[in-house]
N, C-alpha and C positions, 0 to 999 in steps of 0.2 A: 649322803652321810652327814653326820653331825658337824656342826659348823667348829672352826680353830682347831681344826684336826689334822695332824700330818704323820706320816709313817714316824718322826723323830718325837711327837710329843710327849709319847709315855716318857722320854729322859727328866722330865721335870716332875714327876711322880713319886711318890716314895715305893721302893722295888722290895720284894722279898724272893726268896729262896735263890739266890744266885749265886756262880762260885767264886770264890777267892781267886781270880781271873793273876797270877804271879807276873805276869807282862804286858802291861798295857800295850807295846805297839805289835809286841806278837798277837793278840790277841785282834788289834785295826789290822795286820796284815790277812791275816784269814779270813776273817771279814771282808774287808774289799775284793776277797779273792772270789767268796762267795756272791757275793754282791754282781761279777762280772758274769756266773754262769750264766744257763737258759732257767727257766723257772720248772720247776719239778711237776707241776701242774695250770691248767689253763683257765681262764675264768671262767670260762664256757659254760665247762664240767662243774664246776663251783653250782653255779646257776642250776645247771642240773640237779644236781643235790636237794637243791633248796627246793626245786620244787616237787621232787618226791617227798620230801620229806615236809611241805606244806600237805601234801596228802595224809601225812601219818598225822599231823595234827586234828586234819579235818574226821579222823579215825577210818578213814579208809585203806589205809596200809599201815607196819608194823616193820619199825625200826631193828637190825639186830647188828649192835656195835660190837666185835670181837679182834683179839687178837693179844699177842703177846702185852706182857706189865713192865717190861722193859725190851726192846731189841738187842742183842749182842752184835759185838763186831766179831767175837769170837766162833758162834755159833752160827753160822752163814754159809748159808748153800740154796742151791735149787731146789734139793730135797726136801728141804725143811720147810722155807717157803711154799710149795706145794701140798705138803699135808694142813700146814697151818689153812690154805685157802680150801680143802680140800673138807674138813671140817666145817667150816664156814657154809661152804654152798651145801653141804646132807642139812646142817641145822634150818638153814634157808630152803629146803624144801620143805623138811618134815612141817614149820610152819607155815609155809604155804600151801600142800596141800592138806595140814587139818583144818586151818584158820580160814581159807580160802579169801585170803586179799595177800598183796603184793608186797613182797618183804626187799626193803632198803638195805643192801650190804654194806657195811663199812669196817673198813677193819682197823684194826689198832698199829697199823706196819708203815712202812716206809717212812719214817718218822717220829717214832716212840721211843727215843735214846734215853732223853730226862728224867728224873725221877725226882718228886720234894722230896727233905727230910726234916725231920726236929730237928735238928740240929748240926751247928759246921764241922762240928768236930766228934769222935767217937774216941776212947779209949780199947789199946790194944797191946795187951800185957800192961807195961809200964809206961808205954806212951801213948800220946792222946794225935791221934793224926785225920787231917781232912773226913768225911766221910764220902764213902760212893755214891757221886749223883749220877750213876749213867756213862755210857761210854763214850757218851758224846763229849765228856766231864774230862773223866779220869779212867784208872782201869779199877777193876772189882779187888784186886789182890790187897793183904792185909797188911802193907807197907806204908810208910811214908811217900816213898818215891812212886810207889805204882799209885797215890793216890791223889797225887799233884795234878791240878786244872790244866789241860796243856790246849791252846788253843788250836791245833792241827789235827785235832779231833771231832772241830768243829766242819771242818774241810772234809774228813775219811767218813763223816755221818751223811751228810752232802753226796758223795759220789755211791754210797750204800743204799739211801732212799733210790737213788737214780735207777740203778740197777734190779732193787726189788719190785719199783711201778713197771721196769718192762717187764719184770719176769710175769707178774700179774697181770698186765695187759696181753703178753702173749699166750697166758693161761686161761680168760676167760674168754676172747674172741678169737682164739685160733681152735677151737675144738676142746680141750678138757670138758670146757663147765657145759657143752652139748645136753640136752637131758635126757638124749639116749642114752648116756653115760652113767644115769645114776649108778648103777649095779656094779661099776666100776671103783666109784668113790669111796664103794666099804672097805676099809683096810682092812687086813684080818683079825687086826686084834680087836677092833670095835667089830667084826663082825659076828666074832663070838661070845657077843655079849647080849642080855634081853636085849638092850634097845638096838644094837646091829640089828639081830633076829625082826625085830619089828620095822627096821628101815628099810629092809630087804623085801618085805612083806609088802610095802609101801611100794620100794622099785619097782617090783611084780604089776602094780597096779596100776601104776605111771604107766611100764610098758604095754598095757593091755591096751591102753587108751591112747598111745602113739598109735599102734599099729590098728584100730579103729578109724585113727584120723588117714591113715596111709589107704587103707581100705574105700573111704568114702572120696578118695582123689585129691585131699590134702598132699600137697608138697613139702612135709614135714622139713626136707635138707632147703629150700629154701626160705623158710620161716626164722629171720633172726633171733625173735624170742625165745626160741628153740636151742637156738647154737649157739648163743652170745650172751652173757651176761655181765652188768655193770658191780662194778665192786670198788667203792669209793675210798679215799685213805682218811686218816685222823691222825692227831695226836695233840697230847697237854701241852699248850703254847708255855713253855713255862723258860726257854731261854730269849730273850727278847728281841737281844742284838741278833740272833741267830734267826727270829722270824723278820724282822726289821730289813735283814739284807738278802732277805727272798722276797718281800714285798713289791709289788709293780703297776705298774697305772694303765689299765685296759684300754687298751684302744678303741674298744669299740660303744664304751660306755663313759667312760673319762673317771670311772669309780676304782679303787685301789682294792688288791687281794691279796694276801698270803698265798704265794705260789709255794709254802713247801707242804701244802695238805690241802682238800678239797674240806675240809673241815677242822679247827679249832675248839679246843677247849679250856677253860678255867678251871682250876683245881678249887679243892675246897680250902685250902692255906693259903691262895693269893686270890680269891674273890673280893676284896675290897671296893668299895665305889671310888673311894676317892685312890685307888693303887695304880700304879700304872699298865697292869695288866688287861683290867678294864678299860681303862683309859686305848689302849690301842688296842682292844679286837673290836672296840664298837667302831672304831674306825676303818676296818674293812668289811671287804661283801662280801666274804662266804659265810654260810652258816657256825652259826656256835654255838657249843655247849658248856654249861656252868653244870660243875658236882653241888648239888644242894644238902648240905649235911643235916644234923638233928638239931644244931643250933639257928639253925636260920629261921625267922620270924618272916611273919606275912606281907610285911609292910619293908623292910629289907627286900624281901624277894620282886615287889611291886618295883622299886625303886632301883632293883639290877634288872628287870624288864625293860624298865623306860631307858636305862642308861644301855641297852646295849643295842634294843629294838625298839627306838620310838617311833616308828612310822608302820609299825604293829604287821611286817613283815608275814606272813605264812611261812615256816620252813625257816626262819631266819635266826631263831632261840629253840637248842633242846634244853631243859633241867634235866638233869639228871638224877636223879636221889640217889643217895647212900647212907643208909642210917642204922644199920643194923638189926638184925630181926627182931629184936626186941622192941625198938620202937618207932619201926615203918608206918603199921596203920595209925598209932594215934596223934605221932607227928607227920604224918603227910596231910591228913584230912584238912587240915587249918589253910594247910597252903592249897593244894589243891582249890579251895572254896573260894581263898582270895587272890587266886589269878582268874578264876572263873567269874567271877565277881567284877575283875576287872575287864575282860575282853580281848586278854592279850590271848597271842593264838599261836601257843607253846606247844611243843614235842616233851608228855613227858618222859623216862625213862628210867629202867631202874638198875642202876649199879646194884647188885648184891652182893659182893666180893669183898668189897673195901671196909664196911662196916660191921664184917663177920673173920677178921683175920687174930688170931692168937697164939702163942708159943705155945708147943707140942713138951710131953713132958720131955722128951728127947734132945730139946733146944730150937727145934725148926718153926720157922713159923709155918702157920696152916691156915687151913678153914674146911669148917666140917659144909659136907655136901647138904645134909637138909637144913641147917640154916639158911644156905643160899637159896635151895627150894623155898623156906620159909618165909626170908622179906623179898621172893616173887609172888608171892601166896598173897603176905600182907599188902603189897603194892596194888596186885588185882581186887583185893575187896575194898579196900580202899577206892579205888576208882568207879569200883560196879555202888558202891553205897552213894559216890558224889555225883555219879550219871558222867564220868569224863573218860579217858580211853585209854587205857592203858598202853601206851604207845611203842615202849619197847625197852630191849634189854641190851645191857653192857656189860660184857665178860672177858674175863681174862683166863684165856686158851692157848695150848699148842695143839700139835699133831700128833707129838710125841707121847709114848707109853709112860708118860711120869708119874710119878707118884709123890706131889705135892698138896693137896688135899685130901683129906679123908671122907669116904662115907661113899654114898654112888650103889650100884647095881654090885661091888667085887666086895663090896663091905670094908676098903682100905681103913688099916686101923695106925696107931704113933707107931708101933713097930716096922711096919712098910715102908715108911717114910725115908727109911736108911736109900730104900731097894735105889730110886732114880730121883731122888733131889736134884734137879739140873739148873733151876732158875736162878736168873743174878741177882733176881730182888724178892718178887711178889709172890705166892705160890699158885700156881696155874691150874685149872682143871683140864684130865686129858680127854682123850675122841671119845673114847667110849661115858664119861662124864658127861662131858660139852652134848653127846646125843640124845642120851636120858634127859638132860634139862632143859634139849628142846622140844622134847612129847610131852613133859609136864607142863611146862610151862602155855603150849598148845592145849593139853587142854583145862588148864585152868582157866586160860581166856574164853573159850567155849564153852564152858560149862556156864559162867557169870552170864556171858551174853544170851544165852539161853533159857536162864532164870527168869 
């Protein structure tokens, strides 16, 4: 790790998007409180990460980051949980077996409370009060009092992650995520959709080639690969103190990690060189990810390479873009050429979500579906024009039958939007959505690479 670095240095930093914290020593008591548990994840796993995901750089596997734009404390169950992962592993086959390389799961959960915003305060009616950063924050409701920083929120986010890494870990390595299972995974409402129809089409075919393997003396219930699958966490390191007092110093390396995610990220409002947010993820080993927006120049981006990965890591730096479909391809190409250029050995990726969000005439925010399709469209020629690898996508998904974006295979228009608006913040796409844009997206990359 970079030298004068310590889990406390980013305090000397200049910080943005934080909350108006009303207590300072409530706010140290929850903290040391957290500070005292077991760590939410292991370096191990970290390590692990990195190095699949040095694969995806090398363009040999394909990253697919999903999962909720905010977790609720409200909105928690097994149920839920389960469809979210549930979606996840249909999209992570669909592109594995049309792509045919190895797809990196990582979802957005066990640690996606925080949310930036423009600004601390919002107007409501006649008053102007806090706004909602997450419920790790405050609560969503449109009060004053429900929207007060309370730090024992910090603590109930903590024992939430806790509980969703087991439910995950008991879901992928106890049987669900089997890949006998495929045919299972269809829920009914994405199964009654083209792209259901076509993933079912798919399980048909998965299963014809187990029981192939069954036939020639393969011990398919023996075969881990088969039964078990890894499914990594994330989320926007965006409250400091709160990653600061999960932070811990590996024993078996003496190198320091963020135990509350196997993976970090930088947002596109606190990517700063000189910020303090930088300033402490380059100081731990797990992998991380920076949002690259439409602003960011070549020489910037060169210079948040070296400050977060100078020892030119594999698997150590995703970018992410988010630029909105209008201008993915002609602003990606510059950077693209000048990390290539440079030799650093980046994941890149492509938020489509973030730079395609606008108000419904209804009031809701949205995002229309073929936009999204659109800067994954631009992203991929983009990449097939620079000769570099399109390396994967970041979405924000549920399980649930919602109806927060429009467009997709059901044609949702602003008038649907009423039907299942459920998000705290972001607008989500659902199963039946999230499946359609993983056959597009499959085979746009197929297509390019075939060209």
């Amino acid at each position: 790790m970079a030298k004068s670095w310590s889990p406390t240095s980013w305090r000397s930093f200049p910080i943005k998007q934080q909350p108006l914290w009303p207590d300072a020593a409530d706010l140290d008591r929850a903290l040391k409180q957290i500070a005292g548990y077991p760590p939410l994840v292991f370096a191990g796993e970290a390590r692990s990460l990195q190095a699949g995901l040095a694969q995806v750089a090398a363009g040999n596997a394909f990253l697919l980051q999903a999962g909720d734009c905010a977790e609720s404390f409200d909105d928690f169950s097994a149920d839920s949980i389960r469809e979210k992962l549930r979606v996840i592993l249909q999209m992570a086959i669909v592109l594995t077996y049309s792509m045919g390389v190895p797809v990196m799961k990582v979802g957005r959960l066990a640690g996606q409370f925080a949310k930036p915003r423009s600004a601390d305060y919002e107007k409501v009616g006649d008053d102007q009060i806090p706004v909602f950063r997450g419920h790790i924050v405050n609560a969503d409701g449109p009060t004053a009092a429900a929207r007060l920083p309370t730090p024992e929120r910090l603590v109930q986010a903590y024992h939430q992650s806790a509980a969703t890494l087991n439910l995950v870990r008991a879901f992928t390595k106890g049987g669900f995520a089997a890949l006998d299972r495929v045919h299972a995974w269809n829920q009914e409402f994405v199964a009654s959709s083209p792209a259901g129809r076509r993933y079912e089409q798919l399980a048909q075919e998965i299963d014809r080639a187990l029981h192939f393997m069954r036939a020639t003396g393969i011990d398919n219930e023996a075969n881990s690969n088969l039964n078990q699958v890894d499914v990594w966490t994330s989320h926007e390191a965006l409250l400091l103190s709160y990653e600061e007092a999960l932070t811990r110093q590996d024993s078996t390396t003496g190198s320091w990690y963020d135990c509350s995610a196997h993976m970090l990220w930088i947002g596109e409002r606190t990517r700063e060189l000189d910020g303090a947010h930088v300033e402490f993820l380059r100081g731990v080993g797990n992998p991380i990810g920076c949002k690259v927006g439409p602003t960011m120049t070549g020489e910037e981006l060169i210079s948040l390479c070296e400050a977060v990965n100078p020892s030119r890591i594999p698997g150590r730096l995703t970018l992410i873009t988010r630029m909105g479909v209008d201008n993915i391809e002609d602003h990606l190409r510059p950077l693209l050429r000048a990390v290539k250029d440079s030799g650093h050995p980046v994941v890149w990726a492509c938020d489509p979500m973030h730079g395609n969000t606008y108000t419904s005439v209804g009031g809701h925010k949205t995002r229309d579906f073929e936009s999204i399709v659109g800067e994954i469209e631009g992203f991929v020629r983009a990449h097939h024009v620079e000769g570099t690898w399109p390396g994967g996508i970041h979405i924000e998904l549920t399980g649930e039958n919602v109806t927060e974006c429009i467009g997709g295979a059901d044609k949702l228009i602003d008038s649907d939007l009423d039907s299942r608006y459920e998000t705290v913040c972001d607008p989500r796409l659902n199963g039946r959505q999230s499946l359609e844009l993983a056959f597009r997206t499959a085979e746009m990359i197929r297509s390019t690479e075939a060209s």
